[in-house]
N, C-alpha and C positions, 0 to 999 in steps of 0.2 A: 574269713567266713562271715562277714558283716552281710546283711541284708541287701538285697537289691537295692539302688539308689529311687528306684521309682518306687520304692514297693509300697502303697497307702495306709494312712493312718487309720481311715475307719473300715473296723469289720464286716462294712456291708457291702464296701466296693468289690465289683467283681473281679479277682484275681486273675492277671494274664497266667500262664504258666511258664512263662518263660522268663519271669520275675521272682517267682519261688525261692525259697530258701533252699541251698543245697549245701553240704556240708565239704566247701570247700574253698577258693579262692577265685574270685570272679570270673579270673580267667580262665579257668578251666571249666568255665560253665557248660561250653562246645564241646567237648568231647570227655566230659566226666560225670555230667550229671544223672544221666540215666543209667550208669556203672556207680555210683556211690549212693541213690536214693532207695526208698522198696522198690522192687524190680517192676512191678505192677504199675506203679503212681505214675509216674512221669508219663510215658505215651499213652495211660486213661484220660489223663489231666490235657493234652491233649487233642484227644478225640471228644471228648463230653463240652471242650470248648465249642468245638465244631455242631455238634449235637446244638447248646443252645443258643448260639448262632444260628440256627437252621431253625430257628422258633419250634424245635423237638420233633422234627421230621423221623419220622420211624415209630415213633412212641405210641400206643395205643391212645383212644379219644380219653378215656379216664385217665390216663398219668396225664395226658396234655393240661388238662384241664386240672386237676391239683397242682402240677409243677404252676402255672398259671396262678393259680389262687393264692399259693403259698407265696408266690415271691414276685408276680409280678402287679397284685391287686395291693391298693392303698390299705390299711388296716388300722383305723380309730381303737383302741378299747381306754377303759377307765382306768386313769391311777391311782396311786396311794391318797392323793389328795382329791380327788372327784373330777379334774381333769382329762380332760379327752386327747392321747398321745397317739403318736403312730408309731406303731408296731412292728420289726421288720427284723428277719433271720439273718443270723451271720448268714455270710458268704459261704463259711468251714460247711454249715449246718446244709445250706442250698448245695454248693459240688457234692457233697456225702449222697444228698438225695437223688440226684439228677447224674450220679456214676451207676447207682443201682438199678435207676430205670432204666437209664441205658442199655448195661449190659443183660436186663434182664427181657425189656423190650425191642430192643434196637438188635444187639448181638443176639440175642435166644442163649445166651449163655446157660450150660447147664451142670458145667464138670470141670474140672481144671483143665481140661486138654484147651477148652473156652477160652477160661481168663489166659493159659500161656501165650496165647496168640500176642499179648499188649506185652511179653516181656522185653524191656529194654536192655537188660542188661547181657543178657548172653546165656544166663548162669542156670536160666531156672530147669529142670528136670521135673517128671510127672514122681520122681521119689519125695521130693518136698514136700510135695500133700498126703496128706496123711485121710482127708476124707475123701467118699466118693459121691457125695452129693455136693449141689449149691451151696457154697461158703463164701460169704462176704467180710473182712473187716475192713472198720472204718479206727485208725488212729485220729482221737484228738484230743487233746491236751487235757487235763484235769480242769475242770471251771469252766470250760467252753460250751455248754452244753449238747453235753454226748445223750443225755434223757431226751431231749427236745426232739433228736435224731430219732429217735426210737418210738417215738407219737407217731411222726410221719414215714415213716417206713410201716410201723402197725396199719394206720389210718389208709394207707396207699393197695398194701395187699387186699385189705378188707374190701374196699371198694370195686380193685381190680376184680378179685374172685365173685365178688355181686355185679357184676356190670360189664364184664370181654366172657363171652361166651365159651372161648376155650383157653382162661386162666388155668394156672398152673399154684395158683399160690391160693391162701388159705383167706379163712375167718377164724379159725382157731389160733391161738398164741401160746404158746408157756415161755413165760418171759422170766430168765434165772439170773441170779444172783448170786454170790460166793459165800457171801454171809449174810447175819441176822443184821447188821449194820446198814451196807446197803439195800438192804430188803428196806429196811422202815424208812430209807432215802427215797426209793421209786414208791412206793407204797405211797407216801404222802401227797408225792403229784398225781398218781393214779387213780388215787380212793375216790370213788362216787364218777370215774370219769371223768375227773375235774379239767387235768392237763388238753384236752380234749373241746375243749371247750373256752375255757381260761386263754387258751391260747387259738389261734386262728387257724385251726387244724381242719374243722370241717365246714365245707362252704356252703354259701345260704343255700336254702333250698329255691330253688327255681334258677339255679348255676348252671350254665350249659347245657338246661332242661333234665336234670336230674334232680330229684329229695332229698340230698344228701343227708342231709338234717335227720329228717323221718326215717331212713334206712339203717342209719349209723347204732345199729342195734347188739347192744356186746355187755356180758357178765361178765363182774370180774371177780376171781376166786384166788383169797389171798392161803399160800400153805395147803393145807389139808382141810380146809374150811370150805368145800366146793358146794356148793348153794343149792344143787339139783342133784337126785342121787344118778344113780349111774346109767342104768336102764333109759331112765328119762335124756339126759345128756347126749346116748347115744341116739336115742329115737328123733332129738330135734337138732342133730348138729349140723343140716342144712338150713333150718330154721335162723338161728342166731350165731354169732359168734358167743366167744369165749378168750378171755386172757387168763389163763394161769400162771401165778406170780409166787415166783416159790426160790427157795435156796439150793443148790444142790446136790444137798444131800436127801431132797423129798423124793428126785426122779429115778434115784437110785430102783435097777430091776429086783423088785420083793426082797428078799432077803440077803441078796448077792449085794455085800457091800463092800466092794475092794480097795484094798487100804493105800493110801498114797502117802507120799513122802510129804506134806502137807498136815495129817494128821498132828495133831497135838501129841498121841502116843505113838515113834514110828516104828516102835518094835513087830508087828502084824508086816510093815511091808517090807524091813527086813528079814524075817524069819520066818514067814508064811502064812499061815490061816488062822485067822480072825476067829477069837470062839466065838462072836455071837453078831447076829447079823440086825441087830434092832437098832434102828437111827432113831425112831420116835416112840411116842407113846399114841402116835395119831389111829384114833379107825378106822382112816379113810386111807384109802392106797392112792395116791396122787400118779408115782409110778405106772401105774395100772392104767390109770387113767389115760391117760396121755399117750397109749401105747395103744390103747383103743377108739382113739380117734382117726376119722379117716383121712382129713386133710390138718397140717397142723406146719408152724413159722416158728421157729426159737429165733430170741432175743437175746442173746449176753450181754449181760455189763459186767464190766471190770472184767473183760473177758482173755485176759494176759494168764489167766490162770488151766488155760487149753492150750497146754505149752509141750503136751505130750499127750500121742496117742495110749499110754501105759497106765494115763492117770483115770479115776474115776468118772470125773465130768467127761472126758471124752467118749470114754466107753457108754457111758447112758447115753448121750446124744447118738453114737454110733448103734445103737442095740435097739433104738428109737425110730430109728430109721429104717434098719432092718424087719422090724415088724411091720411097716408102712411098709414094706416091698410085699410082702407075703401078702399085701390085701390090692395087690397092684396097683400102690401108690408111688410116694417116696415121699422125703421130707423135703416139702416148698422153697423152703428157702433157711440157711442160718444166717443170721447178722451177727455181727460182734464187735461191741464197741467200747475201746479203754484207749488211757492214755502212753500204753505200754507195751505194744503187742510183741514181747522180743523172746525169744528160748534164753534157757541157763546161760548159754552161750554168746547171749550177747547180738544174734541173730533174730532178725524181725519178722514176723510171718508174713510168709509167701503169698498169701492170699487180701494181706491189705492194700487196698482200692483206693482208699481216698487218704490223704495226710494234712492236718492243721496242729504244725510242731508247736512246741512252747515257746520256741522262739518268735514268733510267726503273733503267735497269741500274747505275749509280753509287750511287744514292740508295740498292736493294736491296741494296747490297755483292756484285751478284755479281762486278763487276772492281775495279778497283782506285779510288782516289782522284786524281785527276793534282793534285798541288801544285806552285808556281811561289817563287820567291824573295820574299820581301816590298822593299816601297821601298826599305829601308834595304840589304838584301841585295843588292838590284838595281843600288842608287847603286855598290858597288864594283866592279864589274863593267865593266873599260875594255879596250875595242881600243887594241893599243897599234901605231903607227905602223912598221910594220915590213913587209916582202916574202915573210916567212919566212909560212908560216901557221900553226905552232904559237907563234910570238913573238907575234903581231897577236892570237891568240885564248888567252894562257897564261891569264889571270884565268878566265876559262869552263871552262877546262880542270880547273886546280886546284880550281873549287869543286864541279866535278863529283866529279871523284875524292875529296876531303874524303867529300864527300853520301855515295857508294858507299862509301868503308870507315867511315862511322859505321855506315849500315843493314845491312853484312854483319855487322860485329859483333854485331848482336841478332839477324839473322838462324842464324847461324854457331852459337847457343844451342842454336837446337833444329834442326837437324842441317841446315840449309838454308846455301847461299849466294847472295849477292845478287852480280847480273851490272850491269855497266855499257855501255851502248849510245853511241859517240860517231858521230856522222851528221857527214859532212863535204860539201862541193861535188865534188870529181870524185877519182881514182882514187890523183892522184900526193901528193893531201892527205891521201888515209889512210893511205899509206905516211909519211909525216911522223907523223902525230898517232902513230901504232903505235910509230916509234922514239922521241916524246918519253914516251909515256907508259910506255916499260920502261927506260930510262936514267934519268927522273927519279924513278921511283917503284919503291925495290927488292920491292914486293909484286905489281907488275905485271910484272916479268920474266920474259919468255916465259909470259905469260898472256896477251896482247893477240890475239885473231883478227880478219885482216881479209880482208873477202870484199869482190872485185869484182863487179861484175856488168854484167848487159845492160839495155837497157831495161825489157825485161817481166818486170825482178828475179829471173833466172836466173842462177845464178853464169856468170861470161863465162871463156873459155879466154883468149880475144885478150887481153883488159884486166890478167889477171891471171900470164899469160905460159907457164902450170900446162896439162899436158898431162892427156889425159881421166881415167886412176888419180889423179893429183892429186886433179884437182875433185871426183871422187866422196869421195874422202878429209877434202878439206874441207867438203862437203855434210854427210858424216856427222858431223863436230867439230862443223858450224852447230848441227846439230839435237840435239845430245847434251851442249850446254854447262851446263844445267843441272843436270848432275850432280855428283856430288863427286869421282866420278873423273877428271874433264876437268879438264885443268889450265886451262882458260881462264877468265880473270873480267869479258873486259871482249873488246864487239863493235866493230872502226871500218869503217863501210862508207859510202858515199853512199846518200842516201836512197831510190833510187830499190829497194833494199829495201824496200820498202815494204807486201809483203804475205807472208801464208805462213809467217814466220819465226815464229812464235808461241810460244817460250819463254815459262816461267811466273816466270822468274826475275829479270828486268829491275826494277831498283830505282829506277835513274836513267837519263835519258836525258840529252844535252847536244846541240845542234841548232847545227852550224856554217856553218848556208849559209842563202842567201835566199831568200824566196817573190818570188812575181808574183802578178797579179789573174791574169794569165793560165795559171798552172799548173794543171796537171788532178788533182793532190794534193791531196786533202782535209785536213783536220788531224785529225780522226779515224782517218786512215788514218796517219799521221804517229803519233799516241798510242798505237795499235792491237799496235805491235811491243811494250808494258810494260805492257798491260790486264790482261791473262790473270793470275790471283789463282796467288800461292803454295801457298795452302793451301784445304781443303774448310770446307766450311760458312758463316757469317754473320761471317766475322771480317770485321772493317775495315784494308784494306790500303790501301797509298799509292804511288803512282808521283811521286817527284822528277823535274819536268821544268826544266832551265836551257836558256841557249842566248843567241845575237846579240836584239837587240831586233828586229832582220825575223824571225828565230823565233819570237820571243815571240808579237809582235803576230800572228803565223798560228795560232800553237797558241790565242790566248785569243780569236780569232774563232770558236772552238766553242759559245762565249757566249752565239753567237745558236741553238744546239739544247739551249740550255735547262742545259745543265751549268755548276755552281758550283765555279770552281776555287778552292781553297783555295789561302792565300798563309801563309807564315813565315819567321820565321828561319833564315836558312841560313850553313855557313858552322863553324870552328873557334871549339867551345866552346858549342855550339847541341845542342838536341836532336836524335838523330832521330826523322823520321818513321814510325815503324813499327805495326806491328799490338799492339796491349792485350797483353802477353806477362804471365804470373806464372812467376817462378822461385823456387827457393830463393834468402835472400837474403845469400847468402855475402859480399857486397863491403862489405855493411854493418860497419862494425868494432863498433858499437855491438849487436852480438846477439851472444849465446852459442849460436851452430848447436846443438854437443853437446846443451846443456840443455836447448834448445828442442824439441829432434829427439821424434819422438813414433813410440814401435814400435809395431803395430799383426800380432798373429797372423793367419797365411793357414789359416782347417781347409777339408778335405778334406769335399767336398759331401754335406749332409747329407739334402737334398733332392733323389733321382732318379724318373727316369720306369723301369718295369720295362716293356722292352717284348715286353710277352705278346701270342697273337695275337689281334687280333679278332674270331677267331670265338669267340673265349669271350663275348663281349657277349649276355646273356641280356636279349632284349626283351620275357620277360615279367618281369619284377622291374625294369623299368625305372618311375619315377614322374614323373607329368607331367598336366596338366590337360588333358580333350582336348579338342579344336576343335572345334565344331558344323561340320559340314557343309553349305554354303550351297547354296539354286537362283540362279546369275546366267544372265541376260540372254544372248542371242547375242552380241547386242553390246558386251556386259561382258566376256564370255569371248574375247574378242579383246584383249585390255587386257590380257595376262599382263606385268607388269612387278614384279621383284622390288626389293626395296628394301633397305636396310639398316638391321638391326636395332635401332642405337642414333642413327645420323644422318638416319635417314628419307630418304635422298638411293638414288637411282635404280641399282644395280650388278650388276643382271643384267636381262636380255628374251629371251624364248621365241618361240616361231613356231608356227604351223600349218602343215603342212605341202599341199603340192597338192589332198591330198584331203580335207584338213578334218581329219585326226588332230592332235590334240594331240602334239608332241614334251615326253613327262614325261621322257626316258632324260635329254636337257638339263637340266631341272630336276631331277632326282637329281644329276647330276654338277657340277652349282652348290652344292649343301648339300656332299656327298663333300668336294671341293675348297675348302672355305671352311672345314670341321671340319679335314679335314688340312693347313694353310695352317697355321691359327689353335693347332693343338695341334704344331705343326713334327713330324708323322707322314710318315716318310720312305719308307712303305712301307706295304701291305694295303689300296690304293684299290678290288680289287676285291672285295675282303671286304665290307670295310664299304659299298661302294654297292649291294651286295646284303641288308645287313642294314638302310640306309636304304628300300632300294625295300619289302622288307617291311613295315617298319617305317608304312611313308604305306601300304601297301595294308589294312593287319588292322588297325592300333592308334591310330594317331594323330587318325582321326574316330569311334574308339569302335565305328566297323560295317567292313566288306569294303567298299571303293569300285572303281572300274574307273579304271585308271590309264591306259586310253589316252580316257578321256573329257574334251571339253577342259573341260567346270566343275570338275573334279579337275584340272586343272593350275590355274586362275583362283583355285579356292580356297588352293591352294600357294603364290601371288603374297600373299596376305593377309600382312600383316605378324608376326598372332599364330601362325598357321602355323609360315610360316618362325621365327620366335623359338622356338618349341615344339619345331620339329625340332634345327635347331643347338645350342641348351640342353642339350635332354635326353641328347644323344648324346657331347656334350662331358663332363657330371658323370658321364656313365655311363665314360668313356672314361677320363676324370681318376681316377673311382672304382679303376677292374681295371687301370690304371698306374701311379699317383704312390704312393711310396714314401718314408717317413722311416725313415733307415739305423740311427736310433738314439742314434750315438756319431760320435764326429767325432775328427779328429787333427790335427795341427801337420803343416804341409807345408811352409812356409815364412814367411818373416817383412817387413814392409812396414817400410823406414824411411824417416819422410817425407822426410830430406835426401836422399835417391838417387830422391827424382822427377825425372825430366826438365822440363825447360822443358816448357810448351805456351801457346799462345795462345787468347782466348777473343776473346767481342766487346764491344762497347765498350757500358758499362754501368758502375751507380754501383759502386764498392770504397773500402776503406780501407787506410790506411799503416801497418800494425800491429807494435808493437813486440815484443809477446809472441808473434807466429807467425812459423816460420819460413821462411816467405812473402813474399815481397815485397808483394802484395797481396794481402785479403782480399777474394773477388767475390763478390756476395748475388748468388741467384740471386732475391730477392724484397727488398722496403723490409722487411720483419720478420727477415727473415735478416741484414739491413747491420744494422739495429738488436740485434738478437742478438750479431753481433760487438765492437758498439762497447761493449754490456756485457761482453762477455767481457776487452775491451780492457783495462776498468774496474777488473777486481777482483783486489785487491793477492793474495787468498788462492791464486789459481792460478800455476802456473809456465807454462806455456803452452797454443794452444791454435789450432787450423788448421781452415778448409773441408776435409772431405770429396770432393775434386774428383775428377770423372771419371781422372785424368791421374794418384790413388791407386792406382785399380785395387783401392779395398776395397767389393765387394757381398758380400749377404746373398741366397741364395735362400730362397724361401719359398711357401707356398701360398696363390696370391691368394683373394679368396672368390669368382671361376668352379671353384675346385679345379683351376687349372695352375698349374705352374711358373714362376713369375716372379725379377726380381733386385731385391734394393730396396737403394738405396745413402743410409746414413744423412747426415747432414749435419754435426756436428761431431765432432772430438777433443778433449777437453778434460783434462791434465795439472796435475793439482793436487801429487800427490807422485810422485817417481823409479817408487814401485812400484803406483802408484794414476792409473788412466786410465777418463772417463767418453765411453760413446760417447751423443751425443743425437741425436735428431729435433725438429727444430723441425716445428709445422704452422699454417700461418694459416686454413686450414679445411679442419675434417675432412672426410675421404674415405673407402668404406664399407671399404678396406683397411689403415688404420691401424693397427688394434684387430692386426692378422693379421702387419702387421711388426712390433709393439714385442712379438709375442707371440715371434717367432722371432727378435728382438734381447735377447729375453730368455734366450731357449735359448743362443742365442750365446755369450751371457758365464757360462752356466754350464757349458756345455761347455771353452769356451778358459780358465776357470780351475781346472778339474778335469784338465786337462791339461799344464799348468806355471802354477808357482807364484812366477815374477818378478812380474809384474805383474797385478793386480789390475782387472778390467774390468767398467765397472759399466753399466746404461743408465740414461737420463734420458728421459723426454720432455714437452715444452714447447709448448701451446698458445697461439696468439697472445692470444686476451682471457685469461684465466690469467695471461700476462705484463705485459700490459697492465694488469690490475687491481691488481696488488699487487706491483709493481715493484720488484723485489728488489734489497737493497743489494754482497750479498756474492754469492759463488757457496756459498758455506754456506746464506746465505739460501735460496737457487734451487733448494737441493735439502731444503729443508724447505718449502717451498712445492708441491713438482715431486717428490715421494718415490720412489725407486726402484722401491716395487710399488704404485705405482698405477695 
């Protein structure tokens, strides 16, 4: 059951489907995998390949053009540290999206008789559904972000129903929740719209000649808190959207509130009628509400809890629906997405679409590792014979907390702290385990938070004794533990927490109570509370999980979905398990920091953009080759599809309008938008699409063309075209912009001991004596070889990577003629007042020549401006090195001459 040998490291490549993980032996990938996956997945997965191969052939102009935006436009936003990063959706996140548009656009999918058509297995029957309307689930793993999905699935309807004239889907939302836990999880990305924004959900305005921006018009109403009374709601609900964000026990119809096996008390759904039918204390009927809307989209999360039509949440969504019929509608669409869609029985539901298992998401480092005790680990680990229940489980206890303050120590480096999660059996065990673990351990003193709860993993008033200010109070300490201003370090709750709590900070977990075959708790669900990764990017993170051997053996029954839990040493005097960190390596006694330490000058940017207006762009002194001007075909001239000019992949599509006119204003405002993207121009979109639309009307085919003809738009889809256009407009742009100042100055100074810790991913390094680094990480096999030379040679004093986490770039002008940063690769300290900066390269690239030319400016600037240290450049081609493989670093730079 191991993973496809091809199957990719990072989550953004785009999965074949025929690499998938399927829960079986390779060899029976042919004739078993569509018989052992969801019945669904396998032949959606693909058709949707085919779909975006076919640059979304079928898809109306608005999904084109979000699918487009989302995942196939570059995306700068700012990071934690003021840094401009690109931005970009898993793959899981992309097929989730681009199966619903499918079936929604492509197939017209409308009922299950729809989705059975993709059944691969044999198996499915119209008894399996249990609804009669549009029902979608998307499985993906806890941590992979199943919310993000749910932006753009919202953001997609909203725009479909404002913009295809005969949508089907909504600008209302009630987006539910199971409990108050994950209510205040989506809550926090949703409030103010943030998620929506924060992330690259809505494209600029003047995108494929739409406002998006300006139309993107939606209230959000949290609970029973609805912001407009009802009358008015209903009189504007073509007017605006609306998300109602609520739990679901608010939808519940008036007073009909029918009791499920889920219930904290289940006496009512064994023995019948409920005396009393009041879930809140609210004024406002949410219920009601949502029952009188005309058009309207439900959302679930954690949505494994619609596991029967018998149960409450089904019943409102289905009663939901049925009132939408009576006003001849229906309900537009349900989504549902959790990392669990399975019945009692261990059966997945029929209706999931899209699958990103845990395995799937482990292996990519998007969550975490879960590690387990090894034999030897495990052998010490003894119940001991006692009534007390911290007595009977101290060995579990103690090796837990060991675990947690080894991994907060590494974590604690780089400004993070690691939390500890102890799960106990019932309510009066966690008040036990809370008072042993702050009396025996003076670091957990009044750090311990324990939360009661109810059944459906809502903090409980009853259990935990706390009047309603309380529980809000501790609601907020649950979900804000991760910080460093919360004193807490460590969770004890019974497991029936079990969802929603989604801190990123869980290090360890310790598991004090027992499974059954017959528990409706997955162990995924179980894992799920320490998934969620500390940090961004491809690091390799770990989850320590310990616990009773009935714990064990439930958390390593995940076994059978294909995940590798890793085992080790645990325990006093053991490693921990943590993320590849480099620091300085201060603890070493054996380095001399001082000497080691390598200062590196910060000058003041020598390379800026002058931003003149662009109506100075003169198009006749512009140079450029011009395009022949084609006759195509009627039928060609329907083909407008634009491409991209260096990956030939499909990122923009045009239309004709009702009457046969070419839409070129779109095609203008695709070049505009891709030159201002590309050149980070913050301003003059209307200039410049005026001096582009000239520009295709008089110059670019060498004669006058008529730019609403559509072979003039078909000929614009050509690849040399478009190359022609964005080229010339960019060197002409870079030309009347980019600006060298001349002279440069000391602004400040880098010293490598005052780096902060940071973590990379796990990848080959060395243990180098002469750097003041703990480790040396090659970002290539010629760069670890580069170091191990450097390691080598007696004549230097020392010598470090270049790491992001320096903070030392060079701007310079690439050969497009923009602004770019290029961040060299070594330090190397041969004397106190002599430092050489190099570039290593394993092969050249056509901008080489253009950084060692402006790392040359560099060191003659910062030495014309103080005169401590002496700054030289080097640069180092891999066969160069490889040929004459230098003994000395004296050598390496008679081989390797400074002006060469």
């Amino acid at each position: 059951m191991a993973l496809h040998p091809d199957f990719p490291d990072s989550p953004h490549t785009i999965l074949d489907p025929e690499i998938r993980w399927f829960p079986a032996d390779e060899t029976l990938r042919d004739q078993g995998m569509e018989k052992l996956m969801p019945p669904l997945v396998v032949q959606l997965r693909r058709h949707v390949k085919q779909f975006r191969d076919s640059g979304y052939v079928g898809a109306s102009e608005t999904s084109k053009s979000l699918l487009n935006w989302w995942f196939k436009e570059p995306h700068l936003i700012p990071s934690l540290g003021g840094m401009m990063v690109n931005f970009q959706y898993y793959f899981a996140q992309r097929e989730a999206l681009e199966t619903i548009i499918y079936l929604y656009d492509v197939v017209g999918a409308k009922d299950k008789y729809d989705l059975m058509r993709f059944d691969g297995s044999g198996i499915v029957s119209a008894s399996m559904f249990d609804e009669t309307w549009r029902r979608y689930v998307v499985k993906m793993a806890t941590g992979t972000g199943k919310t993000k999905v749910m932006s753009l699935v919202l953001a997609w309807s909203f725009f479909h129903k404002l913009y295809e004239p005969e949508s089907e889907l909504s600008r209302n939302f009630l987006v539910i929740a199971p409990n108050i836990i994950v209510l205040d999880r989506i809550y926090k990305d949703f409030q103010g719209l943030q998620i929506f924004f924060d992330d690259p959900v809505i494209p600029d305005n003047g995108y494929d000649g739409q406002n998006w921006q300006d139309d993107f018009q939606l209230t959000l109403h949290l609970q029973d808190d609805v912001r407009i009374n009802r009358a008015i709601l209903l009189r504007r609900r073509y007017a605006n959207g609306n998300i109602f964000l609520t739990n679901i026990h608010r939808v519940y119809s008036g007073d009909d509130v029918p009791p499920s096996p889920d219930d904290e008390n289940t006496m009512d759904y064994f023995l019948g009628k409920r005396p009393t039918g009041q879930t809140t204390d609210s004024k406002v009927d949410l219920g009601a509400i949502v029952r009188d809307v005309d058009e309207l989209m439900i959302l679930n999360d954690e949505a494994h809890h619609i596991h029967d039509r018998k149960l409450a949440w089904f019943k409102s969504i289905e009663d939901i629906h049925n009132q939408l019929l009576q006003k001849d509608t229906r309900l537009s669409l349900q989504v549902d997405v959790t990392a669990t869609p399975k019945h009692n029985n261990g059966a997945i539901f029929v209706q999931t679409i899209a699958d990103y298992p845990l395995v799937e998401a482990i292996s990519q480092n998007v969550v975490k590792h879960p590690v387990l005790p090894d034999a030897t680990s495990r052998s010490k680990l003894k119940e001991q014979k006692s009534a007390k229940f911290t007595e009977k489980y101290a060995d579990y206890l103690d090796l837990g907390v060991t675990e947690w303050r080894k991994t907060d120590e590494e974590h604690q480096k780089l400004g993070k702290k690691a939390i500890l999660f102890v799960m106990t059996d019932d309510t009066k065990n966690c008040d036990d385990v809370s008072e042993y673990l702050q009396n025996r351990y003076p670091d957990l003193k009044d750090a311990v938070l324990v939360i009661h709860t109810k059944k459906n993993g809502e903090i409980s008033e009853a259990n935990s004794g706390k009047n309603k200010e309380e529980l809000e109070k501790l609601r907020q300490q649950a979900n804000e533990i991760d910080s460093l201003e919360s004193p807490y370090k460590a969770i004890v709750s019974v497991l029936v927490l079990k969802e929603g709590w989604d801190v990123r900070n869980v290090t360890t977990i310790v598991g004090l109570r027992s499974y059954s075959a017959k528990s409706n708790i997955l162990p995924e669900q179980t894992l799920g509370r320490g998934l969620r990764k500390m940090y961004s990017g491809e690091t390799k993170e770990y989850l320590s999980v310990i616990g009773t051997d009935a714990f064990m053996e439930f958390v390593e029954s995940i076994q059978a979905e294909g995940v590798t839990l890793d085992r080790q040493a645990m325990g006093e005097g053991t490693k921990p398990k943590t993320p590849l960190m480099v620091e300085v390596d201060n603890e070493n006694v054996n380095k001399d920091i001082e000497t080691l330490d390598i200062k590196i000058p910060i000058l003041t940017p020598r390379i800026y953009r002058e931003y003149k207006n662009l109506s100075d762009l003169n198009l006749e002194t512009m140079t450029f080759q011009k395009v022949a001007y084609q006759q195509f075909s009627e039928e060609e001239q329907r083909e407008i599809v634009f491409k991209d000019i260096t990956k030939d992949e499909i990122t923009h599509t045009t239309f004709l309008d009702s009457g046969g006119i070419a839409d070129y204003r779109s095609a203008i405002g695709y070049f505009t938008q891709t030159m201002m993207k590309e050149l980070r121009l913050v301003s003059g979109y209307d200039v410049l699409y005026g001096k582009v639309k000239t520009f295709i009307q008089d110059f670019l085919f060498g004669k006058t063309v008529e730019l609403e003809s559509p072979n003039t738009l078909r000929n614009l889809s050509e690849v040399v075209a478009t190359k022609t256009i964005i080229e010339t407009f960019k060197k002409a742009i870079n030309d009347l912009t980019v600006r060298d100042k001349g002279d440069a100055e000391v602004r400040d100074t880098i010293k490598l001991r005052e780096t902060r810790p940071f973590v990379v991913k796990d990848q080959g390094y060395l243990m180098p004596q002469k750097s003041i680094f703990n480790r040396l990480i090659g970002d290539s096999q010629f760069e670890l070889e580069f170091a191990n030379f450097l390691e080598s040679c007696e004549d230097i004093i020392s010598y470090s990577k270049n790491y992001l986490a320096v903070n030392f770039k060079l701007d310079y002008v690439n050969a497009e003629g923009d602004i770019a940063n290029y961040y060299p690769d070594f330090f190397v300290k041969t004397k106190d007042d002599q430092v050489f900066i190099i570039e290593t390269k394993g092969k050249e690239d056509v901008d080489v020549s253009l950084k060692m030319q402006r790392l040359h400016q560099w060191c003659e600037d910062v030495n014309q401006v103080q005169t401590e240290i002496t700054y030289k450049p080097v640069y180092v081609d891999e066969e160069g090195f490889e040929n004459y493989r230098p003994n000395s670093f004296a050598e390496l730079l008679l081989t390797f001459p400074e002006d060469k």
